[in-house]
PDBQT receptor file of N, H, CA, C and O in Angstrom, charges set to zero:
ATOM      1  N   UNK A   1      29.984  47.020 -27.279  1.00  0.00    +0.000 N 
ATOM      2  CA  UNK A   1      30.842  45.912 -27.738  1.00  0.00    +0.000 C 
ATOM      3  C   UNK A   1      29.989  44.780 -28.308  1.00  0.00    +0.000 C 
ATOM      4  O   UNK A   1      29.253  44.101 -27.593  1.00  0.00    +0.000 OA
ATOM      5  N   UNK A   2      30.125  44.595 -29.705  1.00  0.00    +0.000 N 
ATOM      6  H   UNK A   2      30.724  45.147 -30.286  1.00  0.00    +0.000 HD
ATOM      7  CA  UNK A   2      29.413  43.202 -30.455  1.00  0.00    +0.000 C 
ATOM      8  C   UNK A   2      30.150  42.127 -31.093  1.00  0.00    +0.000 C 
ATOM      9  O   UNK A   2      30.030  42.076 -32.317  1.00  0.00    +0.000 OA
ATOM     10  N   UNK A   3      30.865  41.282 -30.553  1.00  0.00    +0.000 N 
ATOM     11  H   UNK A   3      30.963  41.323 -29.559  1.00  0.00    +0.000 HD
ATOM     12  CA  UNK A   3      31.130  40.073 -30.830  1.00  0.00    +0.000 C 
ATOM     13  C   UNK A   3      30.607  39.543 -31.704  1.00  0.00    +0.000 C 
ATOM     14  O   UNK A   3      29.379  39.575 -31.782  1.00  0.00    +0.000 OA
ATOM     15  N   UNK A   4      31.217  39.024 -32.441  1.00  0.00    +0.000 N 
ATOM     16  H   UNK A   4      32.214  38.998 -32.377  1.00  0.00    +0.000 HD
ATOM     17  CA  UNK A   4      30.790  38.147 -33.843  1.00  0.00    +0.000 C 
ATOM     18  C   UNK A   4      29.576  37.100 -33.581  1.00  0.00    +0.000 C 
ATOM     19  O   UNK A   4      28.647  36.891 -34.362  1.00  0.00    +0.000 OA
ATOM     20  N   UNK A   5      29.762  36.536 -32.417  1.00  0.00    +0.000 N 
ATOM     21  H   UNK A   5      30.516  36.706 -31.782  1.00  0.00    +0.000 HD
ATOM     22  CA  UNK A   5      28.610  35.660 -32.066  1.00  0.00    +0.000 C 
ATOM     23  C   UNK A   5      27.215  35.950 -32.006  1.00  0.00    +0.000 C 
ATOM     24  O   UNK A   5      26.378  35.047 -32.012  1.00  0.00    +0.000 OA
ATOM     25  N   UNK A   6      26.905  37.212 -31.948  1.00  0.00    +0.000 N 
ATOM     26  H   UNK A   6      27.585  37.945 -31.943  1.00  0.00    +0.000 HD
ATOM     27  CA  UNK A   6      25.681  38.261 -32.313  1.00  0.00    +0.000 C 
ATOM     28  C   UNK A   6      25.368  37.632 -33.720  1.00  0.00    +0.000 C 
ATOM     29  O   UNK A   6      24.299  37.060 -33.931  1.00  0.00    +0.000 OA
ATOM     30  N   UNK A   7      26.366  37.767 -34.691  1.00  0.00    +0.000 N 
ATOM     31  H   UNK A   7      27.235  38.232 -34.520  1.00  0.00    +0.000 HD
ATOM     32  CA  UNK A   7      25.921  37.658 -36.145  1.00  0.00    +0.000 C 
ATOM     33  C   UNK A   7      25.487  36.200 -36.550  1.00  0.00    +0.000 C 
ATOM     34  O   UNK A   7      24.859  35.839 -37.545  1.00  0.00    +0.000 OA
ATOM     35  N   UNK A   8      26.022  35.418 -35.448  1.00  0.00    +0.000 N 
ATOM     36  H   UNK A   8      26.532  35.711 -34.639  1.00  0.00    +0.000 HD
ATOM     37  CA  UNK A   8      26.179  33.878 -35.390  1.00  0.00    +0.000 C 
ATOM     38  C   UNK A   8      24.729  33.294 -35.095  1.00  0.00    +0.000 C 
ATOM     39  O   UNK A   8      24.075  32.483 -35.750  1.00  0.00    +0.000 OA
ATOM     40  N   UNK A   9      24.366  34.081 -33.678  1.00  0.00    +0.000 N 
ATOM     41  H   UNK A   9      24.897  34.740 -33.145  1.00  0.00    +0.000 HD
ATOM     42  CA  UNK A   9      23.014  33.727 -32.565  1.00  0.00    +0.000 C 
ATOM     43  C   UNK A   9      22.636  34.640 -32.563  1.00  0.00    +0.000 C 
ATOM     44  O   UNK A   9      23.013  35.759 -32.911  1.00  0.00    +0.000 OA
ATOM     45  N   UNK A  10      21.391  34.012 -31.937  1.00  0.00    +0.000 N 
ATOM     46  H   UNK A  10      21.084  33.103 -31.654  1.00  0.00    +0.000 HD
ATOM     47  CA  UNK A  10      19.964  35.499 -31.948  1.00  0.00    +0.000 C 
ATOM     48  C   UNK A  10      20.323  36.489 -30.825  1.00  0.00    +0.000 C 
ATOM     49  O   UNK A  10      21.215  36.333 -29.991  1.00  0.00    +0.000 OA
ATOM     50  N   UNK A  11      19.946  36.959 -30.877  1.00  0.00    +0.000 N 
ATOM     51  H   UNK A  11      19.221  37.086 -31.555  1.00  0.00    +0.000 HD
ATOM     52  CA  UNK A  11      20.179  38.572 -30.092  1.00  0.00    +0.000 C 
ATOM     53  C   UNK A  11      20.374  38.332 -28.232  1.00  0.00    +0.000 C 
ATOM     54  O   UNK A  11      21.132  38.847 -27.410  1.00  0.00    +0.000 OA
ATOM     55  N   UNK A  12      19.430  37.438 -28.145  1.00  0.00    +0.000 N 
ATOM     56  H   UNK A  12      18.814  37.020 -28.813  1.00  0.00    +0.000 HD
ATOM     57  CA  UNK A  12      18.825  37.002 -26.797  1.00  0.00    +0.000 C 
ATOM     58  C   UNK A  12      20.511  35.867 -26.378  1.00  0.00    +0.000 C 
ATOM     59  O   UNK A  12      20.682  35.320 -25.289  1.00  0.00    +0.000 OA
ATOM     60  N   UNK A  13      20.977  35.830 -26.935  1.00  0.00    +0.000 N 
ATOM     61  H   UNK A  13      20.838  36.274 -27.820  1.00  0.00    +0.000 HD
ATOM     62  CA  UNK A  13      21.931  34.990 -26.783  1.00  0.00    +0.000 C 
ATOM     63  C   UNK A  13      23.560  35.567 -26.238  1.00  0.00    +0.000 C 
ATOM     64  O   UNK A  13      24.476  34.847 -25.841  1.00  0.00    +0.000 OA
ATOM     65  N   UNK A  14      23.566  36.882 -26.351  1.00  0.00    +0.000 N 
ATOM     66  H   UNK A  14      22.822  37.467 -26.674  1.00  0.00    +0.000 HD
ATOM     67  CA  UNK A  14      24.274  37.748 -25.737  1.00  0.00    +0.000 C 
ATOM     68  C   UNK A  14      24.944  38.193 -24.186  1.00  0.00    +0.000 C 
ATOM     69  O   UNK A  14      25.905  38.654 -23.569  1.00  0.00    +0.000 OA
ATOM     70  N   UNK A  15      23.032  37.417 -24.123  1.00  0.00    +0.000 N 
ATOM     71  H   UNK A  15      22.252  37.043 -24.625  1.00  0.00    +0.000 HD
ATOM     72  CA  UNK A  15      23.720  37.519 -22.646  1.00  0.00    +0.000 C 
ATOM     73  C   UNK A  15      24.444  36.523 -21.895  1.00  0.00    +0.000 C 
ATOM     74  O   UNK A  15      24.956  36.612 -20.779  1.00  0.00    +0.000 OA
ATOM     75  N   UNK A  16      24.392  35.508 -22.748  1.00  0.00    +0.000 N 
ATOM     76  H   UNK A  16      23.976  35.436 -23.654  1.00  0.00    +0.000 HD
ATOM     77  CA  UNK A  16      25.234  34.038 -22.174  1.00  0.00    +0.000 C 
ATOM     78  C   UNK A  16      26.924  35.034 -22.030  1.00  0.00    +0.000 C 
ATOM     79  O   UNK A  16      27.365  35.621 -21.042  1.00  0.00    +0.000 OA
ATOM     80  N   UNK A  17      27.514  34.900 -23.382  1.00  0.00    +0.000 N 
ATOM     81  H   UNK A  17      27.156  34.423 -24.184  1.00  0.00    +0.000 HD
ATOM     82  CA  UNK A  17      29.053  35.706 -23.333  1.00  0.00    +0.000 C 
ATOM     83  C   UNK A  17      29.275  37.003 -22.220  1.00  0.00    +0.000 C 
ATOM     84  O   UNK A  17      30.279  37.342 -21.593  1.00  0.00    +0.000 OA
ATOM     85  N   UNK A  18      27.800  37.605 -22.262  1.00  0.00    +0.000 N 
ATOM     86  H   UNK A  18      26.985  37.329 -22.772  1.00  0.00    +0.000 HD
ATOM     87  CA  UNK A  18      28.052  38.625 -21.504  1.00  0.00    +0.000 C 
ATOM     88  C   UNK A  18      28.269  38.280 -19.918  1.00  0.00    +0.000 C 
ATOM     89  O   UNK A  18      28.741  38.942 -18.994  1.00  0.00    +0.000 OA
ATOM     90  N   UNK A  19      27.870  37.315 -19.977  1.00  0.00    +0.000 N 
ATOM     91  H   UNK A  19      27.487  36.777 -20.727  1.00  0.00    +0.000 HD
ATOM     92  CA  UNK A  19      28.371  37.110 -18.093  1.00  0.00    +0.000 C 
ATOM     93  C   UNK A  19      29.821  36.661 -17.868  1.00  0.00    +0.000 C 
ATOM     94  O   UNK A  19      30.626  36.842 -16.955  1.00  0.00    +0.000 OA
ATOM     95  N   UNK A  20      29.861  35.921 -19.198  1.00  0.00    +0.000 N 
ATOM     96  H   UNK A  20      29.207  35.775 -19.940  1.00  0.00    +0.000 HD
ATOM     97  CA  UNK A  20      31.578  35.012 -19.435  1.00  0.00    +0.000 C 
ATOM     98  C   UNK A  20      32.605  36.414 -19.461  1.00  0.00    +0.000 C 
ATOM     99  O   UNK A  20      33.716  36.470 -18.932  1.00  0.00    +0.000 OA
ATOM    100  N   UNK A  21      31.837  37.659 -20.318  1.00  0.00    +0.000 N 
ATOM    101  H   UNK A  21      30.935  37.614 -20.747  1.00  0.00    +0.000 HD
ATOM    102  CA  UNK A  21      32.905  38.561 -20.828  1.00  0.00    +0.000 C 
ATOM    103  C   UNK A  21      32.296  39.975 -19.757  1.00  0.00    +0.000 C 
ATOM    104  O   UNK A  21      31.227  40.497 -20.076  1.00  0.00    +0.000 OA
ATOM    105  N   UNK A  22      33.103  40.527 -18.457  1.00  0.00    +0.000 N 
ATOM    106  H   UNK A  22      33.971  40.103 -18.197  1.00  0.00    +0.000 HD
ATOM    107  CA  UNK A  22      32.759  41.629 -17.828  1.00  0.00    +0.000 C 
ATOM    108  C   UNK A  22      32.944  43.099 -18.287  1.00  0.00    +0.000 C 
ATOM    109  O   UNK A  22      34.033  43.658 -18.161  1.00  0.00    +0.000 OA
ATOM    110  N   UNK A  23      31.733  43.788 -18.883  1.00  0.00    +0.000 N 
ATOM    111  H   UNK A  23      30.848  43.333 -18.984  1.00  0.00    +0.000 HD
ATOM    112  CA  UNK A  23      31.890  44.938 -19.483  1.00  0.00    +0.000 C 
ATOM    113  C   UNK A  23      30.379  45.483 -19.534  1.00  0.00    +0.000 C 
ATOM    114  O   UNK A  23      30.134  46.576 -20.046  1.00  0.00    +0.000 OA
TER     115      UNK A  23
């Protein structure tokens, strides 16, 4: 799963949403 915010922020930044978003 890649969220637009990937294309937005650097890669390393993923994991912020990823704790917000459980998957």
């Amino acid at each position: 799963f890649m969220p637009i915010v990937v294309e937005s922020t650097p890669l390393p930044d993923f994991e912020n949403w990823s704790s917000l978003i459980p998957s």
